[in-house]
C-alpha positions in Angstrom: 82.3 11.6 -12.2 84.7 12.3 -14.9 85.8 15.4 -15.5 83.8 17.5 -17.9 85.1 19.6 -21.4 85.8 22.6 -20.3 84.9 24.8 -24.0 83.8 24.6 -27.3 85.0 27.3 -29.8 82.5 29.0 -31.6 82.5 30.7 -35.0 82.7 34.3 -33.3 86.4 35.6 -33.3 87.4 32.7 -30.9 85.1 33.2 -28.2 84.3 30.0 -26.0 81.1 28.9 -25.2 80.5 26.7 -22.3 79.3 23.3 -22.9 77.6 22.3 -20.1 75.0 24.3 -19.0 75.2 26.1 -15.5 73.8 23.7 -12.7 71.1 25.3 -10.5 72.1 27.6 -7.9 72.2 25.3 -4.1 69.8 28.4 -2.7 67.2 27.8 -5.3 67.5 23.9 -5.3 66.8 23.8 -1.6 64.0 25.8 -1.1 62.3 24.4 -3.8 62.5 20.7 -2.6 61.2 22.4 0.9 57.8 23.3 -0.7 57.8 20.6 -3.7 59.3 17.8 -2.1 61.1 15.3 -4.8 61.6 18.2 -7.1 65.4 19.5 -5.8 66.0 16.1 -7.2 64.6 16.7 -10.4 66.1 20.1 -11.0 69.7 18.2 -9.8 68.8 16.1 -12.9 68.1 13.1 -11.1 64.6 12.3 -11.2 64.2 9.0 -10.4 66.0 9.4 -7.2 63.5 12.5 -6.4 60.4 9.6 -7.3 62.0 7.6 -4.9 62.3 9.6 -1.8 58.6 11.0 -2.6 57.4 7.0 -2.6 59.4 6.4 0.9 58.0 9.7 2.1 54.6 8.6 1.4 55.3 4.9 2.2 56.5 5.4 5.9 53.9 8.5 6.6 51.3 6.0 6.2 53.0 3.3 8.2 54.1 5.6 11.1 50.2 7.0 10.9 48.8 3.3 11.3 51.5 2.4 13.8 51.2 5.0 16.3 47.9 5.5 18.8 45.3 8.5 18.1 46.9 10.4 20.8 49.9 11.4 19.3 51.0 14.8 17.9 51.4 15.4 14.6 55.1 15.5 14.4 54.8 11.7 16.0 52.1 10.5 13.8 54.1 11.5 10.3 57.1 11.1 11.7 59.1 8.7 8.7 57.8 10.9 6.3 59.1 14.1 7.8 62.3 11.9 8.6 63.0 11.2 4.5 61.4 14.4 3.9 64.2 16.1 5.9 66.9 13.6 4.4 65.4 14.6 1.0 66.1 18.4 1.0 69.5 17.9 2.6 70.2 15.3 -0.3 69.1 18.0 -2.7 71.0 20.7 -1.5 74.0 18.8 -1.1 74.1 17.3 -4.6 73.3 21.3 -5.7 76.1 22.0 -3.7 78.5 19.2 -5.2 77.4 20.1 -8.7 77.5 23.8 -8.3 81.3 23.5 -6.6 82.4 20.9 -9.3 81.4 23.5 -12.1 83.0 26.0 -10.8 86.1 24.3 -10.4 86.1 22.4 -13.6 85.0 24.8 -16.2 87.2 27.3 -17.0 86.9 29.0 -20.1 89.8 29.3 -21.9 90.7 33.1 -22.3 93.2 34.3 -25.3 96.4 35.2 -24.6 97.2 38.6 -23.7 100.3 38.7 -24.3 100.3 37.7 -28.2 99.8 40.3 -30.7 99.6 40.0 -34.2 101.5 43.1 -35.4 
């Protein structure tokens, strides 16, 4: 990722305005792919990654259901969807995280000099 421009002066006395919007707080992103799974993804601003783990989520609940014997529990009869379920909201959270850090880091509005005075 290359590094993003950190302000963009705006017409009001010099004040900076931030060009990339704020990311989406890690907290929110994370408990949102726990009860819409795929979506933590989406609100990362990658949504074809988010279709994808919802199709492998899908794809190996179905083929764990059909591969295991009437007698298992729950957890064993869905378990590769719960598996990339579980991958997905870590993957969400950790991309909120990366994003969230790499903001914070890298935009820094400029701030005027204090020091300069135009007596």
């Amino acid at each position: 990722m290359k590094p993003l421009p950190s302000v963009e002066k705006s017409g009001q006395a010099g004040a900076p305005t931030p060009v990339h919007a704020k990311p989406t707080h890690p907290y929110i992103v994370g408990l949102v792919s726990i009860f819409l799974p795929g979506m933590g993804q989406v609100l990362n601003g990658t949504p074809g990654r988010g279709l994808l783990m919802l199709f492998f989520m899908l794809m190996l609940g179905i083929i764990t259901f059909h591969l295991t014997t009437p007698d298992q529990s729950f957890l064993g009869r869905y378990a590769g969807g719960l598996f990339i379920y579980s991958i997905s909201v870590l993957d969400a959270y950790q991309w909120a995280r990366y994003r969230w850090e790499y903001y914070r880091r890298y935009t820094v509005l400029e701030q005027p000099n204090e020091g300069t005075s135009s007596e």
